[in-house]
N, CA, C and O of each residue as an XYZ file, in Angstrom:
888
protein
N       0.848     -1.199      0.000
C       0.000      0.000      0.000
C       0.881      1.245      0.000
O       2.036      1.210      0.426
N       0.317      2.331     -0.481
C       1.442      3.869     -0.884
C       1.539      4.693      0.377
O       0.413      4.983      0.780
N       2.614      5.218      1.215
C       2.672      5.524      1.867
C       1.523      6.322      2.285
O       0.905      6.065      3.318
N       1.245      7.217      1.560
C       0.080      8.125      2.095
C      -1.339      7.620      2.601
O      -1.961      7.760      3.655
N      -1.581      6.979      1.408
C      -2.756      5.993      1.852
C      -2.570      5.235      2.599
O      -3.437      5.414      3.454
N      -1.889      4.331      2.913
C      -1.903      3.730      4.315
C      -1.427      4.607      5.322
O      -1.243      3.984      6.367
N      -1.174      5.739      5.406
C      -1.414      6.470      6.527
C      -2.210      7.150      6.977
O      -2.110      7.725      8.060
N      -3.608      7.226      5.838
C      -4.844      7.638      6.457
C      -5.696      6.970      6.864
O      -6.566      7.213      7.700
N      -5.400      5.749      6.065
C      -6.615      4.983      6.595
C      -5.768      3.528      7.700
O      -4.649      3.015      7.740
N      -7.002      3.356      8.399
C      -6.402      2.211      9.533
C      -7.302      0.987      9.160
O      -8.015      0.803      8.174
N      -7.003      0.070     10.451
C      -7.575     -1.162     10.149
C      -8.812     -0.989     10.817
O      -8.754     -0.206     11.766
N     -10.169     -1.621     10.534
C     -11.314     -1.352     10.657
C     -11.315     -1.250     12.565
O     -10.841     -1.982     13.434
N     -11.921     -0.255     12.590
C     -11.922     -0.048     14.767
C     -11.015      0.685     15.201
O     -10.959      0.888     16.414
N     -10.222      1.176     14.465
C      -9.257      2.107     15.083
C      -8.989      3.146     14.821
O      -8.187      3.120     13.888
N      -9.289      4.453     15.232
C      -9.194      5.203     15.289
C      -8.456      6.111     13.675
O      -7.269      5.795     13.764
N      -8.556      6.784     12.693
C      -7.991      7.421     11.532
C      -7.304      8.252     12.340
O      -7.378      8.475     13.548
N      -6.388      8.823     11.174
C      -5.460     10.226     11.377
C      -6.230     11.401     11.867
O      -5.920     12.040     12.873
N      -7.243     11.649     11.105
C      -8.459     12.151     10.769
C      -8.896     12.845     12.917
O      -8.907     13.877     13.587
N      -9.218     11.013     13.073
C      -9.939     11.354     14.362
C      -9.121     11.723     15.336
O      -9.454     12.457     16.266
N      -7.501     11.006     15.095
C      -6.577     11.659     16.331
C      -6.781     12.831     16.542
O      -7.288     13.298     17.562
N      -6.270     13.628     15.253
C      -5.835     14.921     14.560
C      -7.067     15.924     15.819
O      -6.760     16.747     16.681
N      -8.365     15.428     15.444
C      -8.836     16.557     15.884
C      -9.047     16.130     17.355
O      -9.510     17.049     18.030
N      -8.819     14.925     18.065
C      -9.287     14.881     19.202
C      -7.729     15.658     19.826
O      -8.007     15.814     21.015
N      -6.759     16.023     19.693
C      -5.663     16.178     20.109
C      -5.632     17.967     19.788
O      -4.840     18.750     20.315
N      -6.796     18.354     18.715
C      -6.792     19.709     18.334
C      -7.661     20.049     19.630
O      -7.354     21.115     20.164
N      -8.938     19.150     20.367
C     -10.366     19.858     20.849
C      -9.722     19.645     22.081
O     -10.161     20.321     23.011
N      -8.223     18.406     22.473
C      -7.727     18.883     23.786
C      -6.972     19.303     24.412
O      -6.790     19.168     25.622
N      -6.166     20.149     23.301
C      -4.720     20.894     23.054
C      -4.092     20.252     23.807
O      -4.181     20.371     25.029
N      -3.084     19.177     23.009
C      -2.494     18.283     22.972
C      -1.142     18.973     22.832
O      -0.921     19.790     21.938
N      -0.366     18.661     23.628
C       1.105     19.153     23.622
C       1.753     19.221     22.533
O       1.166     18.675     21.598
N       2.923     19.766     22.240
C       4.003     19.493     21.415
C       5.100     18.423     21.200
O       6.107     18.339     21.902
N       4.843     17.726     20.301
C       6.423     16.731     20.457
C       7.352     17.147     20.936
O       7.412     18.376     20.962
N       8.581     16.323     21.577
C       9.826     16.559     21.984
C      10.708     17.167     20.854
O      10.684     16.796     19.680
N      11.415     18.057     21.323
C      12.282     18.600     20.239
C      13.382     17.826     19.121
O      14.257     18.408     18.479
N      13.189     16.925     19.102
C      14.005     15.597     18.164
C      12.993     15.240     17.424
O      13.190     15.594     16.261
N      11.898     14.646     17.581
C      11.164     14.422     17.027
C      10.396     15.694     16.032
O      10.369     15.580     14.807
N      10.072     16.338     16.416
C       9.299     18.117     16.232
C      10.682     18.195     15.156
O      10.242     18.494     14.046
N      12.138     18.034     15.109
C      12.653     18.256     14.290
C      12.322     17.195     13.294
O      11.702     17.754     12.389
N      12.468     15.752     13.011
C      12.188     14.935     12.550
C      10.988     15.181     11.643
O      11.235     15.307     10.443
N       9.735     15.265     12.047
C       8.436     15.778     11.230
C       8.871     17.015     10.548
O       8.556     17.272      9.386
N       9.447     17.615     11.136
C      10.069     19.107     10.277
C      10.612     18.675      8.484
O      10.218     18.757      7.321
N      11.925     18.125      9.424
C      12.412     17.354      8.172
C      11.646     16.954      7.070
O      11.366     17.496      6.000
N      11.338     15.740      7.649
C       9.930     14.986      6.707
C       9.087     15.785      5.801
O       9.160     15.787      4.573
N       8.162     16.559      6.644
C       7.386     17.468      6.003
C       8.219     18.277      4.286
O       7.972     18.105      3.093
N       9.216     19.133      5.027
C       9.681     19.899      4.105
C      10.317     18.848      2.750
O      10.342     19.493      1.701
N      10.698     17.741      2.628
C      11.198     16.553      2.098
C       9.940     16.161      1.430
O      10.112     16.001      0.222
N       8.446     15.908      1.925
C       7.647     15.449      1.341
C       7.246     16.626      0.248
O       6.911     16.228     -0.868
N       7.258     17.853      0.463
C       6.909     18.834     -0.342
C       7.817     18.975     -1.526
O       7.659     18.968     -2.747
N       8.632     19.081     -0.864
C       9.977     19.149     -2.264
C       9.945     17.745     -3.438
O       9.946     17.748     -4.669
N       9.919     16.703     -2.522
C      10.006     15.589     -3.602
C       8.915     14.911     -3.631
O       8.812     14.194     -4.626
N       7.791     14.867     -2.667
C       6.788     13.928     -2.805
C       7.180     12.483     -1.669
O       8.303     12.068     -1.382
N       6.055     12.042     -1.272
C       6.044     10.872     -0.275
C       7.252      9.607     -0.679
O       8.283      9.356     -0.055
N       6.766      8.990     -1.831
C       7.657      8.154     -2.523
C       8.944      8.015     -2.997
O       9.588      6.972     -3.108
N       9.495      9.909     -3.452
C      10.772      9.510     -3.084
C      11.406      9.972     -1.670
O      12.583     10.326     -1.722
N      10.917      9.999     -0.720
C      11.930     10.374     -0.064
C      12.112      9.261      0.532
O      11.273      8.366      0.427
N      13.330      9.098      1.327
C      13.540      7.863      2.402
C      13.665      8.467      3.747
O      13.547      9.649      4.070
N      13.967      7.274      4.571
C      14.333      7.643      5.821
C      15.589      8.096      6.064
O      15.868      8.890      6.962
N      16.402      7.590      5.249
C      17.824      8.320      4.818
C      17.851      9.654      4.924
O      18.501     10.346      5.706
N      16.861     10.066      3.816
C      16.643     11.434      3.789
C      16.601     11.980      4.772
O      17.601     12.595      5.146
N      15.668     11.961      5.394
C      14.840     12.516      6.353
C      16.044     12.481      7.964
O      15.978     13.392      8.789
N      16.584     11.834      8.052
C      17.413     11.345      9.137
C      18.702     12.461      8.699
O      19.260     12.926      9.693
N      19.316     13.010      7.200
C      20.082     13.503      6.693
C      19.986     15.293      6.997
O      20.668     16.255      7.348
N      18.664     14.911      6.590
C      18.284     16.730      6.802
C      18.001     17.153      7.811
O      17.816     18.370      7.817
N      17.824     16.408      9.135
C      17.051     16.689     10.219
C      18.810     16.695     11.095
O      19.055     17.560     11.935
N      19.458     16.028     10.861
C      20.898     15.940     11.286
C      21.042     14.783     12.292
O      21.654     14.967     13.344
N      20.624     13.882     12.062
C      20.556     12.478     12.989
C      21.383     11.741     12.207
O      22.033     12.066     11.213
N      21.234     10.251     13.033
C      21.257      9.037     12.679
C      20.213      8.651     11.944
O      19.179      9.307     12.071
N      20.232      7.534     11.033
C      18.664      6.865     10.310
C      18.527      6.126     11.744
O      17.383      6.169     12.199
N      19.475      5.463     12.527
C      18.569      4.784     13.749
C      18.020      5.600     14.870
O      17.548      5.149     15.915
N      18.130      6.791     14.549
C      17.202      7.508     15.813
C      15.955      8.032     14.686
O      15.182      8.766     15.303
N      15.680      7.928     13.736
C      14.827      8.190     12.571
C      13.815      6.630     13.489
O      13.100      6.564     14.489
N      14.133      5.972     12.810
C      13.630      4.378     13.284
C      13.299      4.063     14.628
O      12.247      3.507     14.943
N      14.189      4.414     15.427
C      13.917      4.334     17.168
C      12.551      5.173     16.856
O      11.562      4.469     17.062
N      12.254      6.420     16.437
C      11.001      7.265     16.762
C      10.026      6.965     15.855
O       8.968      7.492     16.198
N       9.936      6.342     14.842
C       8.888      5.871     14.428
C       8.536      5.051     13.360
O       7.648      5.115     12.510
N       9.780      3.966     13.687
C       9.838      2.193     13.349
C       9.871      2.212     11.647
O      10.977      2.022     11.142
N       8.693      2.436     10.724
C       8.495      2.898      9.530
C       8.277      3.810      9.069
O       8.049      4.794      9.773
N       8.238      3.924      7.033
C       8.249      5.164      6.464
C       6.705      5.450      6.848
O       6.308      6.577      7.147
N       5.583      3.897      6.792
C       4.768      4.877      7.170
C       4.264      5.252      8.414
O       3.041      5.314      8.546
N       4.678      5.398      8.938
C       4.723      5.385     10.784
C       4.612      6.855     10.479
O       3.703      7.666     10.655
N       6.251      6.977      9.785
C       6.418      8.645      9.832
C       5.855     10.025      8.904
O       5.872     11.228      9.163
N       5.267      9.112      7.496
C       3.933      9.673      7.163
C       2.849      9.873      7.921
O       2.165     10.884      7.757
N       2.571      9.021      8.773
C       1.039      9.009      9.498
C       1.545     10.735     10.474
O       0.905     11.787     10.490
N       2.645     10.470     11.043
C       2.740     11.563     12.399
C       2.806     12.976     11.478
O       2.256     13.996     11.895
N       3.402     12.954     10.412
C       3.074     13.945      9.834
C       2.299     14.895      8.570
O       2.428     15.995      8.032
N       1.548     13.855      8.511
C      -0.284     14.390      8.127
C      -0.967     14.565      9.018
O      -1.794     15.461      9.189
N      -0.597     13.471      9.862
C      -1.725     13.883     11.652
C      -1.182     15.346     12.247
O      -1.891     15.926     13.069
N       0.294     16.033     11.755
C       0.292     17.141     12.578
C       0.210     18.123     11.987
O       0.493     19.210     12.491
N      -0.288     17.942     10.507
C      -0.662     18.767      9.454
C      -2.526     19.066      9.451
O      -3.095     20.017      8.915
N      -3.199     17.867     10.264
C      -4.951     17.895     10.370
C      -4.900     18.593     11.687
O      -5.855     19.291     12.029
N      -3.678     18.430     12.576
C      -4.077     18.994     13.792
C      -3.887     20.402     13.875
O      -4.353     21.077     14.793
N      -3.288     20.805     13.041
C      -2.811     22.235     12.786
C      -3.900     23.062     12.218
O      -4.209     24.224     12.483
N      -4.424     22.211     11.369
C      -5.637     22.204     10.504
C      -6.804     22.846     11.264
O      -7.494     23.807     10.923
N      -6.866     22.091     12.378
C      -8.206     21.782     13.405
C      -7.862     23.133     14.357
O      -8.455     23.984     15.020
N      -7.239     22.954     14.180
C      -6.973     24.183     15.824
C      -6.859     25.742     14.721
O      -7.591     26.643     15.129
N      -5.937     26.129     13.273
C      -6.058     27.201     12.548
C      -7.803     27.564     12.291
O      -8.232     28.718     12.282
N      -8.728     26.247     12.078
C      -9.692     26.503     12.184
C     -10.980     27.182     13.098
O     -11.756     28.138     13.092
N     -10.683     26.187     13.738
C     -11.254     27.144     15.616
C     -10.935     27.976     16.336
O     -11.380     28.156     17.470
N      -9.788     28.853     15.554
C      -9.173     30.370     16.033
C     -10.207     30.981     14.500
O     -10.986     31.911     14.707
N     -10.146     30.593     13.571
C     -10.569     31.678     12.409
C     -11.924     31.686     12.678
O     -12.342     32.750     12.223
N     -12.903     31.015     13.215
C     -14.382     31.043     13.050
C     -14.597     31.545     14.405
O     -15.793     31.602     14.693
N     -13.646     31.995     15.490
C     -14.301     32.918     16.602
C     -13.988     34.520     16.315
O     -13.956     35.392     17.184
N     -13.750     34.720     14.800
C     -13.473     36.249     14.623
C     -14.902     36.468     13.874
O     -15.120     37.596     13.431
N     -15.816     35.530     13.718
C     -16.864     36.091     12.592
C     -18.109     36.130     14.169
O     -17.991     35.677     15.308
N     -19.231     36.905     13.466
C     -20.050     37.179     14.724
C     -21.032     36.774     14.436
O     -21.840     37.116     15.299
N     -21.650     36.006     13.421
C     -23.286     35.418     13.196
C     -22.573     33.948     13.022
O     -21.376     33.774     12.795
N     -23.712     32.786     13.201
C     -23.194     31.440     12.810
C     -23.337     31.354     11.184
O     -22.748     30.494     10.530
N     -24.490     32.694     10.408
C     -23.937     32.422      9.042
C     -22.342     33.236      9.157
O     -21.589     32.889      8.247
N     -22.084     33.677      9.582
C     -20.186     34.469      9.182
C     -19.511     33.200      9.288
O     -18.651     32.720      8.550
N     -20.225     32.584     10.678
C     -19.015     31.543     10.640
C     -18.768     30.104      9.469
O     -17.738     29.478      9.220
N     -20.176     29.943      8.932
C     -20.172     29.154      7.688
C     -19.456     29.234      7.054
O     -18.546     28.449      6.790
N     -19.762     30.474      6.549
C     -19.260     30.834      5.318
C     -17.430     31.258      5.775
O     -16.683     31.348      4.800
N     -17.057     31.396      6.589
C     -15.720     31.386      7.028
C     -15.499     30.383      7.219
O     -14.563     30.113      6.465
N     -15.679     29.783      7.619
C     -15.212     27.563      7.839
C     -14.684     27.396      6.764
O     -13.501     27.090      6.616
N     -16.272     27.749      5.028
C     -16.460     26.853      4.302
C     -14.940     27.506      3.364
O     -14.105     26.837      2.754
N     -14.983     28.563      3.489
C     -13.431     29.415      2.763
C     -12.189     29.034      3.347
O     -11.145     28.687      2.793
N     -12.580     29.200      5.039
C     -10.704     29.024      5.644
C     -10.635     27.726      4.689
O     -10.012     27.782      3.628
N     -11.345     26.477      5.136
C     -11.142     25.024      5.188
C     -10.316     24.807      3.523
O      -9.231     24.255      3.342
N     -11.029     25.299      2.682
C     -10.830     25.232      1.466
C      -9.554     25.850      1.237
O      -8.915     25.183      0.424
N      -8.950     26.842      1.630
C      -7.725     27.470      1.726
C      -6.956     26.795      2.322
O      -6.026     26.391      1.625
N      -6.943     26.348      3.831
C      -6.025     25.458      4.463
C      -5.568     24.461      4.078
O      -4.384     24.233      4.329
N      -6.295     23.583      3.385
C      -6.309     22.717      2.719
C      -5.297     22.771      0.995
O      -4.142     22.475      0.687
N      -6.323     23.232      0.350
C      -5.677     23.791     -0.905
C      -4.290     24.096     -1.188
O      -3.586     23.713     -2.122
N      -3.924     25.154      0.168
C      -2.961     26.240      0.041
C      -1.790     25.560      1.070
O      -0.787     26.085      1.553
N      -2.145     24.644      1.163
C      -1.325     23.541      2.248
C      -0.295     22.866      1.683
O      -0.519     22.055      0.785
N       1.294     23.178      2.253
C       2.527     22.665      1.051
C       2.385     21.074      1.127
O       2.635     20.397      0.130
N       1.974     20.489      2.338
C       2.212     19.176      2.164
C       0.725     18.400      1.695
O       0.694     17.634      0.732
N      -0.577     18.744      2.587
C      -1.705     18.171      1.783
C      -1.792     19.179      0.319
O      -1.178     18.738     -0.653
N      -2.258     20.009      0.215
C      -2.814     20.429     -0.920
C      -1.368     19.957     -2.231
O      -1.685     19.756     -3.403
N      -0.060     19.860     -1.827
C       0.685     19.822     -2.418
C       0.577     18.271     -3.161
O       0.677     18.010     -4.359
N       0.356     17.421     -2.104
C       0.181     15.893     -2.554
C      -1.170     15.348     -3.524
O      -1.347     14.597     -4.483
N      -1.815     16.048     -2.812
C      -3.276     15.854     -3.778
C      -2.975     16.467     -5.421
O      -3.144     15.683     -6.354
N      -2.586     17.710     -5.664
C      -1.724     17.892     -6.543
C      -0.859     16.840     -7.363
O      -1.023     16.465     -8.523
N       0.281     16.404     -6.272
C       1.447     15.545     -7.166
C       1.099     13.902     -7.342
O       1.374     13.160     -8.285
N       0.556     13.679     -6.371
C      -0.109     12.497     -5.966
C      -1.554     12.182     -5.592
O      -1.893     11.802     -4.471
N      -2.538     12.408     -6.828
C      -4.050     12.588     -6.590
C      -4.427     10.757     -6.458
O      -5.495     10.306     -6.042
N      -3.030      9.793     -7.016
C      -3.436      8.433     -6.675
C      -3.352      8.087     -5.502
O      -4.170      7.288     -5.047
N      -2.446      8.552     -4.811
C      -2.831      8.386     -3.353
C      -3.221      8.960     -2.410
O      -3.200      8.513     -1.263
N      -3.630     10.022     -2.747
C      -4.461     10.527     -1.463
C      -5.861     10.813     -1.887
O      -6.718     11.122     -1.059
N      -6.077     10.729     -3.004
C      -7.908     10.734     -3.335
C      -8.161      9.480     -2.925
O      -9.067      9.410     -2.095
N      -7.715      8.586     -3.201
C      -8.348      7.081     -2.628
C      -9.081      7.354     -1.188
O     -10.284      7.189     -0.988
N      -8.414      7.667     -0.520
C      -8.382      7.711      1.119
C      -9.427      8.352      1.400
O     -10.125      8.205      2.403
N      -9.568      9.040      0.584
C     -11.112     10.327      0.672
C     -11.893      9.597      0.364
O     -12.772      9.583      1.226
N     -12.157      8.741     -0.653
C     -13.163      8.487     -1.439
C     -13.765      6.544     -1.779
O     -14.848      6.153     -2.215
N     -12.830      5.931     -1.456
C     -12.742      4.956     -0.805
C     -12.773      3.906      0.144
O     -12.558      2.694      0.130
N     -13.168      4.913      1.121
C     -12.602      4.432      2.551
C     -14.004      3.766      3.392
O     -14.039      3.285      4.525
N     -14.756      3.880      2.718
C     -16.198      3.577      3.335
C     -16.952      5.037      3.940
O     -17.950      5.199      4.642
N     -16.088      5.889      3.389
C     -16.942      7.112      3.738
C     -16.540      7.588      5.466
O     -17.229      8.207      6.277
N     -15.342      7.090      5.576
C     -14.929      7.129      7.032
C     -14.439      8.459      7.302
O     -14.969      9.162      8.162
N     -13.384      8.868      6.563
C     -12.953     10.394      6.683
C     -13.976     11.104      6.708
O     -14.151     11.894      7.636
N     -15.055     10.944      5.478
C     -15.835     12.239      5.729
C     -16.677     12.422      6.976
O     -17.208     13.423      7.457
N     -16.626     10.746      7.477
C     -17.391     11.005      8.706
C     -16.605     11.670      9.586
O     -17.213     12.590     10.133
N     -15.691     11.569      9.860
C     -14.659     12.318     11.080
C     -14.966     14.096     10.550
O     -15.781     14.831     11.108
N     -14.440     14.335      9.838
C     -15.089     15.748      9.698
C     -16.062     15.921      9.632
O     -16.077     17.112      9.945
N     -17.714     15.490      9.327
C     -18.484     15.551      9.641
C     -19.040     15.934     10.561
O     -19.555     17.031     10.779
N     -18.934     14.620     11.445
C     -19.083     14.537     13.396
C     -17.988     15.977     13.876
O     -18.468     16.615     14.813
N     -17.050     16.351     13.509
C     -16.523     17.841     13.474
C     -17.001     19.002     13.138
O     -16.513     19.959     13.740
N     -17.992     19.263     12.183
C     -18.785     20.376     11.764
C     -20.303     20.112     12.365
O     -21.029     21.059     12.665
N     -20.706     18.749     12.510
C     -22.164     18.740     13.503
C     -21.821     19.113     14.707
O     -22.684     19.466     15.511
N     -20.080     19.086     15.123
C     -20.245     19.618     16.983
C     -20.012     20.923     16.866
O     -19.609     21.635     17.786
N     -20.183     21.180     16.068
C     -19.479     22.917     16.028
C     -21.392     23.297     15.592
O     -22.002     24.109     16.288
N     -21.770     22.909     14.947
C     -23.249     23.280     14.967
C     -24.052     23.061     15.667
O     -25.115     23.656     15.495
N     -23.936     22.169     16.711
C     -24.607     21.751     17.346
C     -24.533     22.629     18.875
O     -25.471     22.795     19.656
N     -23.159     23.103     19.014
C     -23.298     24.182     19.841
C     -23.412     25.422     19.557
O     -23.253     26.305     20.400
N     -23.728     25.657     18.230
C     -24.682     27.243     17.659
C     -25.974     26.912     18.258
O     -26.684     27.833     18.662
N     -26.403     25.549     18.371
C     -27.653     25.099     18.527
C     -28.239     25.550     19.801
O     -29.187     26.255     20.147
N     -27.033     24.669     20.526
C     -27.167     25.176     22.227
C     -27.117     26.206     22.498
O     -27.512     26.597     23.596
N     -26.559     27.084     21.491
C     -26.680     28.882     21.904
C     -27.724     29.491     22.030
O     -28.001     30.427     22.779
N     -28.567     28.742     20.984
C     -29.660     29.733     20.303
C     -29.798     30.400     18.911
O     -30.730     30.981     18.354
N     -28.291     30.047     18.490
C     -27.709     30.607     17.256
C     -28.538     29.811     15.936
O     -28.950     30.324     14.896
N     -28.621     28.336     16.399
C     -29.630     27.839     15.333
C     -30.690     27.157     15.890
O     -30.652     26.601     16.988
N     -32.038     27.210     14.829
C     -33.039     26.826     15.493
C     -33.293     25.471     15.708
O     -33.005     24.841     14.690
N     -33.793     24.617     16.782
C     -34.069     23.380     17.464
C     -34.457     22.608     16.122
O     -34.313     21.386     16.151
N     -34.939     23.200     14.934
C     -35.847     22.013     14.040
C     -34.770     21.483     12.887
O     -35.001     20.714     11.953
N     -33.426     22.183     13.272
C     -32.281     21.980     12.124
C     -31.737     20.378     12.565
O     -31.564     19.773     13.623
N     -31.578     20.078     11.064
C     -31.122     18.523     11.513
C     -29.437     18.718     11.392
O     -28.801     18.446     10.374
N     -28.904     19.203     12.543
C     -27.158     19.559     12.604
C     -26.758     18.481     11.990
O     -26.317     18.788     10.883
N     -26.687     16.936     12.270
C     -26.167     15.971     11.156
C     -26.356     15.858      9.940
O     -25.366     15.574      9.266
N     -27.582     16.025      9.296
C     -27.764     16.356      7.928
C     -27.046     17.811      7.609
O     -25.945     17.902      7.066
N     -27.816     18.888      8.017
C     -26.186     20.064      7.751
C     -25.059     19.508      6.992
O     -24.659     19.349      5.839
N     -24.649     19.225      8.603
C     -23.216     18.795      8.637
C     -22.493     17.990      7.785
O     -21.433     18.382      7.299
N     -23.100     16.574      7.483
C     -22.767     15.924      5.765
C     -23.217     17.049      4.169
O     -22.527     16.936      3.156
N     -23.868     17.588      4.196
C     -24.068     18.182      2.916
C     -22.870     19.135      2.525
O     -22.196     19.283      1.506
N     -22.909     19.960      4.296
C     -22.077     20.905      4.070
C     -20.334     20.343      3.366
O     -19.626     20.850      2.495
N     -20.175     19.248      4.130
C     -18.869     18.400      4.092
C     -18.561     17.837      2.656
O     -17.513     17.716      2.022
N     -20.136     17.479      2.332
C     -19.538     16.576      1.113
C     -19.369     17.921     -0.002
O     -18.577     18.013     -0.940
N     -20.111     18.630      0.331
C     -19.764     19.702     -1.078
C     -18.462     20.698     -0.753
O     -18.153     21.749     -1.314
N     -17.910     20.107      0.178
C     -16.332     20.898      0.377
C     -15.422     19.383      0.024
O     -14.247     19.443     -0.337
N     -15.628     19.012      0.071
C     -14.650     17.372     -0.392
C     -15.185     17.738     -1.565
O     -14.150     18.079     -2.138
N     -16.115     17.934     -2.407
C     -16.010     17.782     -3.702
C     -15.181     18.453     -4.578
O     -14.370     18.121     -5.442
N     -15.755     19.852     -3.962
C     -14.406     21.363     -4.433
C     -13.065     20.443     -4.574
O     -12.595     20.380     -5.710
N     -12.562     19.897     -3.783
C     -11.633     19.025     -3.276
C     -10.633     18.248     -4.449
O      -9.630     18.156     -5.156
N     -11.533     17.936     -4.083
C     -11.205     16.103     -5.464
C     -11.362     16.146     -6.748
O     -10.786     15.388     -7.527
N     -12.320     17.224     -7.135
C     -12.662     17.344     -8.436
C     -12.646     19.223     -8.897
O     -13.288     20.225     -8.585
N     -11.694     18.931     -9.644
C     -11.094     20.618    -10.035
C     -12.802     20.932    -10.816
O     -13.467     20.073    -11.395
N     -13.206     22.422    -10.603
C     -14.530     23.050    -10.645
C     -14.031     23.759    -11.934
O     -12.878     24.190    -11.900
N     -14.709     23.918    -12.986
C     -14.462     24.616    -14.395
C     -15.331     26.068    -13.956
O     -14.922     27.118    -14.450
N     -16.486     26.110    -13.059
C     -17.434     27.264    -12.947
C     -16.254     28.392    -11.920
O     -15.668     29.447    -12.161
N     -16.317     27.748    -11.088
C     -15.793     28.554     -9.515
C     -14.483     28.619     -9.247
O     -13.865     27.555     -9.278
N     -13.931     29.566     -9.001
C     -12.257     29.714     -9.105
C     -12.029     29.708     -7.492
O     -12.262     30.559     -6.634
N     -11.628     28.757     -7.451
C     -11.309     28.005     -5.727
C     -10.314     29.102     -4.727
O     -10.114     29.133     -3.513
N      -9.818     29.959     -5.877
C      -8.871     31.228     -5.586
C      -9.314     32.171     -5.230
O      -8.704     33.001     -4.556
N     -10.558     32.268     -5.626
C     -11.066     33.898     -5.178
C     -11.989     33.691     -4.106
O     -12.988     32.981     -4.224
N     -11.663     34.313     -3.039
C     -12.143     33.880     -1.707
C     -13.804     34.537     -1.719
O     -14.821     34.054     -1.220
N     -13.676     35.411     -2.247
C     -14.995     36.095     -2.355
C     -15.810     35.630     -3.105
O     -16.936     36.008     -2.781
N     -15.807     35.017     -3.923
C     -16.311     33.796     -5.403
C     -17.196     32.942     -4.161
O     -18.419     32.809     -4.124
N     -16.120     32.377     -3.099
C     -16.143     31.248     -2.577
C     -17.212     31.839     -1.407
O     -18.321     31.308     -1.351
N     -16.948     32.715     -0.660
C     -17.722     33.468     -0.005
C     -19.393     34.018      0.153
O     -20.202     34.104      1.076
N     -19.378     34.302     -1.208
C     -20.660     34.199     -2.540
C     -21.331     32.854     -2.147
O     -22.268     32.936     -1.354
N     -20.925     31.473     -2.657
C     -21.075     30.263     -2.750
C     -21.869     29.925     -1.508
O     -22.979     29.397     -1.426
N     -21.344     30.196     -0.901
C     -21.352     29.539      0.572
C     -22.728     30.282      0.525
O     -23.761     29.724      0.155
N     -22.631     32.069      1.082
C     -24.154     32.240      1.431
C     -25.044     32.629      0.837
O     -25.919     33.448      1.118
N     -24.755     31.761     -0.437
C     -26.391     31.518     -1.302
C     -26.340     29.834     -1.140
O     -27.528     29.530     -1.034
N     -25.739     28.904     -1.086
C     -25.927     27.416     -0.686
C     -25.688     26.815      0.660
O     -26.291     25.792      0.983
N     -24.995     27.291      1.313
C     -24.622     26.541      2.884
C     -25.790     27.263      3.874
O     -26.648     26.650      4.509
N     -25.630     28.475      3.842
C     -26.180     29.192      5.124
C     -27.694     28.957      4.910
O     -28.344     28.737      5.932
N     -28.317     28.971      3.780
C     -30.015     28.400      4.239
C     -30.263     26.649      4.391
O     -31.365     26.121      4.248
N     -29.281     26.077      4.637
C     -29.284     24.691      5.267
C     -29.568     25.308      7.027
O     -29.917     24.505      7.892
N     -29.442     26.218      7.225
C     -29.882     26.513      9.083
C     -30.861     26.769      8.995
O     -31.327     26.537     10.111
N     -31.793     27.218      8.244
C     -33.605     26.998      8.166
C     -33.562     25.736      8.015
O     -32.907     24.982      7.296
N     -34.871     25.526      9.304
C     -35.835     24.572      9.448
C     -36.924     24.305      7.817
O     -37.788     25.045      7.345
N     -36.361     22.846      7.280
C     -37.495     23.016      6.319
C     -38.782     23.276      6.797
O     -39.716     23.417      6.008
């Protein structure tokens, strides 16, 4: 299996990158040790430049200024050390997100700010948006393949974030936050996976537009 893809997806019952990522974002989860924190450094900047496949642990052990056996002592395989660093690329993800949607002041601002940051973070991201790019065989699989598992993890991520607009008062009791929450998701995975000939994924205001003429009347009660 290709490094990337087997580092998103797990064996059935256990937990995805996906779900670490954000449970480690919702409980601000420390920082790696400084060897390691260099190590993912490495990696990261290595995966951008050349892509998952070529790099080695060689590499990565070279640029970071180690040994390959302290590469290995910290995380056994290549994809060990893919997984830790996409997981600290979703967690970065998760937490850039839940700082940008407490600057907007209606729960439509914050939609329509989710539905833009997310798409930007993502997109504009050297190592995901970069791979989906160089490598759309292995990391679209993972999206789209998987039994629909990723999208559930972000999903169950945008229904808890609606669901406490809910508890505010911000949205009304008759909204089905889980339905929301998949529509909203799947039509941002789609932007995603499949380049748009209408909508220029670049112009934030295009995207902005989008959102509150299609996302934001999903918070009316049919």
């Amino acid at each position: 299996m290709e490094p990337v893809l087997s580092a998103l997806m797990r064996p059935s019952g256990d937990p995805s990158v996906l779900e670490v990522a954000f449970t480690e974002a919702v409980e601000g989860a420390g920082r790696d040790d400084e060897v390691t924190e260099r190590l993912l450094d490495a990696a990261r900047d290595l995966f951008c430049r050349r892509g998952v496949r070529r790099s080695t642990m060689a590499d990565v052990a070279g640029r970071a200024g180690v040994s390959r056996i302290t590469v290995y002592r910290r995380f056994t395989t290549k994809d060990r050390l893919v997984e830790q660093v996409v997981r600290r690329e979703f967690r970065r993800y998760f937490d850039r997100f839940m700082v940008d949607i407490q600057d907007a002041e209606t729960v439509a601002d914050r939609v329509v700010l989710g539905f833009v940051s997310s798409l930007r973070a993502i997109r504009g991201n050297r190592l995901i948006g970069g791979l989906m790019a160089a490598e759309p065989d292995a990391v679209v699989p993972s999206m789209t393949t998987d039994g629909g598992h990723t999208l559930a993890v972000v999903q169950r991520f945008v229904a808890s974030r609606l669901r406490q607009e809910q508890r505010a008062g911000n949205v009304r009791d008759g909204v089905d936050v889980n339905l929301v929450a998949e529509m909203m998701v799947r039509v941002s995975a789609s932007f995603l996976v499949i380049p748009s000939q209408v909508i220029d994924l670049d112009d934030d205001e295009r995207l902005r537009a989008v959102a509150r003429r299609f996302l934001v009347p999903m918070l009316e009660p049919s």
